[in-house]
VOVEXDO-557651 format. One record per residue (C-alpha): chain; residue in three letters; x, y, z; residue number from 1. Coordinates in pm, whole numbers, plus 50000, padded with zeros to 5 digits. Layout:
BEGIN
<kolmi=A; voke=ALA; c1=X; c2=Y; c3=Z; fimi=NUM>
...
END
This chain:
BEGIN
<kolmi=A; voke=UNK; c1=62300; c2=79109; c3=13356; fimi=1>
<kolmi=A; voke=UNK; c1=62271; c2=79373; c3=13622; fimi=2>
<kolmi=A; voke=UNK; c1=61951; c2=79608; c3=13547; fimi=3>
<kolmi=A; voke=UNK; c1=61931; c2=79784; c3=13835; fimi=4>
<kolmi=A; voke=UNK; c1=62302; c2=79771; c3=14033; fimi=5>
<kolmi=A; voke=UNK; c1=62330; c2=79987; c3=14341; fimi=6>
<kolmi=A; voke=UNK; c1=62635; c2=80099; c3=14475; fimi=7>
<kolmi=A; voke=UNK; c1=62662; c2=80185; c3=14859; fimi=8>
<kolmi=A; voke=UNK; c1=62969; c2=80355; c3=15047; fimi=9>
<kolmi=A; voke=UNK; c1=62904; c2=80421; c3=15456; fimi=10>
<kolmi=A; voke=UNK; c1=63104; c2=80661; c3=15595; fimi=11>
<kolmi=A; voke=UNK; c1=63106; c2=80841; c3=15926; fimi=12>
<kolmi=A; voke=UNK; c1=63019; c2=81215; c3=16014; fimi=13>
<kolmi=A; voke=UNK; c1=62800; c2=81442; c3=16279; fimi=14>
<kolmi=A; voke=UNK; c1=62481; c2=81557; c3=16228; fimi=15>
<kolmi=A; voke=UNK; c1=62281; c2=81765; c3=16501; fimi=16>
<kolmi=A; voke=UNK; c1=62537; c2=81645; c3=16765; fimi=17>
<kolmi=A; voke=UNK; c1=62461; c2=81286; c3=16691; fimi=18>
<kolmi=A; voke=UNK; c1=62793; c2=81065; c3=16584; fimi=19>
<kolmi=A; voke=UNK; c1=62673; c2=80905; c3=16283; fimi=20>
<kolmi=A; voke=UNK; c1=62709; c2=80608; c3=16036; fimi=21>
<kolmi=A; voke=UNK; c1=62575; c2=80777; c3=15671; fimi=22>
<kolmi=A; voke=UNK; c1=62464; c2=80535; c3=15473; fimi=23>
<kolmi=A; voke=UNK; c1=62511; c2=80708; c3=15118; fimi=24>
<kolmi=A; voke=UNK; c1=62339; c2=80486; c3=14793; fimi=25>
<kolmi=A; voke=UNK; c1=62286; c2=80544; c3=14393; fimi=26>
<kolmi=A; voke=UNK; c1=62165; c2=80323; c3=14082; fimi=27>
<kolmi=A; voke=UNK; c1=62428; c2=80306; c3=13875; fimi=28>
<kolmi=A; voke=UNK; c1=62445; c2=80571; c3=13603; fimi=29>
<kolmi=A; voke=UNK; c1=62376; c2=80318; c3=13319; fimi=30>
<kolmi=A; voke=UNK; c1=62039; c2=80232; c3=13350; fimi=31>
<kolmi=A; voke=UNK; c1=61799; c2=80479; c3=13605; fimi=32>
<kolmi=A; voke=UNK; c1=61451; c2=80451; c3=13590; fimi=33>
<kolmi=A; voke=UNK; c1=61351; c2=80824; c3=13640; fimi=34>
<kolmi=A; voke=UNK; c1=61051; c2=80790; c3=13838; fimi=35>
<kolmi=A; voke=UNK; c1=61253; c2=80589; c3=14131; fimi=36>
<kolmi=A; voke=UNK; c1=61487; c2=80675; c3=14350; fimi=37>
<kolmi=A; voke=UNK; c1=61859; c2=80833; c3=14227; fimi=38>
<kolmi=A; voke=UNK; c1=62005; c2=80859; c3=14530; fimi=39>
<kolmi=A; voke=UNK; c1=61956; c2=80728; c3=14929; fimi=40>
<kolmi=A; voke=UNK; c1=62127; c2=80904; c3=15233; fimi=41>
<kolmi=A; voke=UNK; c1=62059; c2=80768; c3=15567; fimi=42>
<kolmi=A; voke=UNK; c1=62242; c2=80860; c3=15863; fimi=43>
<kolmi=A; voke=UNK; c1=62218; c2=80692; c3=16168; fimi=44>
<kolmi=A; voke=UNK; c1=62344; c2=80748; c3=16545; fimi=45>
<kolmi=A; voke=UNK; c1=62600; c2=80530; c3=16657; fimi=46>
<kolmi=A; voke=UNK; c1=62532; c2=80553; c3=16954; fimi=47>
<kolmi=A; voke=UNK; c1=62149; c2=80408; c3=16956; fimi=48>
<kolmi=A; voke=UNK; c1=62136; c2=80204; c3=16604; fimi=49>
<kolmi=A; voke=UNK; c1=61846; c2=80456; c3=16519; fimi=50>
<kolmi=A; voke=UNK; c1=61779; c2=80708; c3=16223; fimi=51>
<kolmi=A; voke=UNK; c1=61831; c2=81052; c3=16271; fimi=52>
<kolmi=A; voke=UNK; c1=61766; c2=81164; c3=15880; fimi=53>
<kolmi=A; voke=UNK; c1=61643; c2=81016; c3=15526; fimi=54>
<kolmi=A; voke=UNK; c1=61735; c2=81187; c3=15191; fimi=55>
<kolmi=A; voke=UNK; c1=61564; c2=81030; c3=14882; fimi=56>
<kolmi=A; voke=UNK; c1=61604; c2=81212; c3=14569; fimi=57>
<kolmi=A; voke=UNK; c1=61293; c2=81123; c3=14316; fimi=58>
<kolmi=A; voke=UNK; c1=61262; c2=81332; c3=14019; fimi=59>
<kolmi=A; voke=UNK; c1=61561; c2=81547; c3=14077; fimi=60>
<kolmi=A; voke=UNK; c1=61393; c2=81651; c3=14403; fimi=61>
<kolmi=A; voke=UNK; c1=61514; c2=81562; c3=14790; fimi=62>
<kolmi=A; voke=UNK; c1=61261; c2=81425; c3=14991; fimi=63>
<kolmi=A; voke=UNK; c1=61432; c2=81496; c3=15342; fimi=64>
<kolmi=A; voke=UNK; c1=61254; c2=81290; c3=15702; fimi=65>
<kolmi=A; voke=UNK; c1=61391; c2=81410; c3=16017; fimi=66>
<kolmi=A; voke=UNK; c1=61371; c2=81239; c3=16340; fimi=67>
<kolmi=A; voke=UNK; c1=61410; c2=81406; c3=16711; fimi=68>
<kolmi=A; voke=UNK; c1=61463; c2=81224; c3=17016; fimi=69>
<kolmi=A; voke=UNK; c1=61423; c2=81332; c3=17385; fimi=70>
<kolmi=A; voke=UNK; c1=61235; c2=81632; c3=17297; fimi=71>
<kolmi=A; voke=UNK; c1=60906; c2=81557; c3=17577; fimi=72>
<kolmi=A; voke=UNK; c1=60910; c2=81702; c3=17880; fimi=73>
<kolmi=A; voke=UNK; c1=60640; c2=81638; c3=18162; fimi=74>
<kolmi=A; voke=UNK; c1=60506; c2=81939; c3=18087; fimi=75>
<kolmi=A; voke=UNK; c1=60378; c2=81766; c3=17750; fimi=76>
<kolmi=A; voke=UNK; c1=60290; c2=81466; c3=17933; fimi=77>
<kolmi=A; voke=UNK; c1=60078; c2=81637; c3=18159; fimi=78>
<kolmi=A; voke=UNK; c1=59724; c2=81507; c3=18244; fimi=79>
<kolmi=A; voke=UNK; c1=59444; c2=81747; c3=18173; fimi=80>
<kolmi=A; voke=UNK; c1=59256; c2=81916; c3=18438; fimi=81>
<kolmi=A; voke=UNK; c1=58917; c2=81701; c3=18440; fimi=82>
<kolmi=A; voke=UNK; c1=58753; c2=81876; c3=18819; fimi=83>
<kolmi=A; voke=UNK; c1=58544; c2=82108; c3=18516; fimi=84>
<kolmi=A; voke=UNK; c1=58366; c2=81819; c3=18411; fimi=85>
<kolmi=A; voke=UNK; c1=58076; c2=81596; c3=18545; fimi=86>
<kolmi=A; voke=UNK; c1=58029; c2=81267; c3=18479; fimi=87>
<kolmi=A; voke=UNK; c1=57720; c2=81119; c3=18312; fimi=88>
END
């Protein structure tokens, strides 16, 4: 007996400019527990392997995680001016 039987389809589509793999799962309409997940939507870059987005929908709401890559410059990695301080 299958309680909790997921079903997952991956299909293929662009998001951001990023060639993905989206990773699309549910729990099977005949038994959902309401206070887990519904449904699952990953999408990841084929290009790296990595995630670029995560949809979870708990509660009939979409909990959405974003990742960015190559987004630092050396301008953010800059070291601070220290020649204002004295050391103790």
């Amino acid at each position: 007996m299958c309680i909790r039987d997921r079903t997952t389809t991956i299909s293929t589509g662009n998001l951001n400019g990023y060639e993905c793999y989206i990773l699309s799962s549910s729990i099977n309409s005949n038994f959902k527990y309401e206070e887990n997940s519904k449904d699952i939507r990953i999408y990841i870059d084929k290009a790296t392997g990595l995630t670029v987005k995560y949809e979870d929908v708990i509660n009939n709401q979409t909990i959405t995680y974003e990742y960015s890559f190559n987004e630092v410059s050396d301008e953010d990695m800059k070291e601070p001016d220290i020649t204002q301080y004295t050391e103790i």
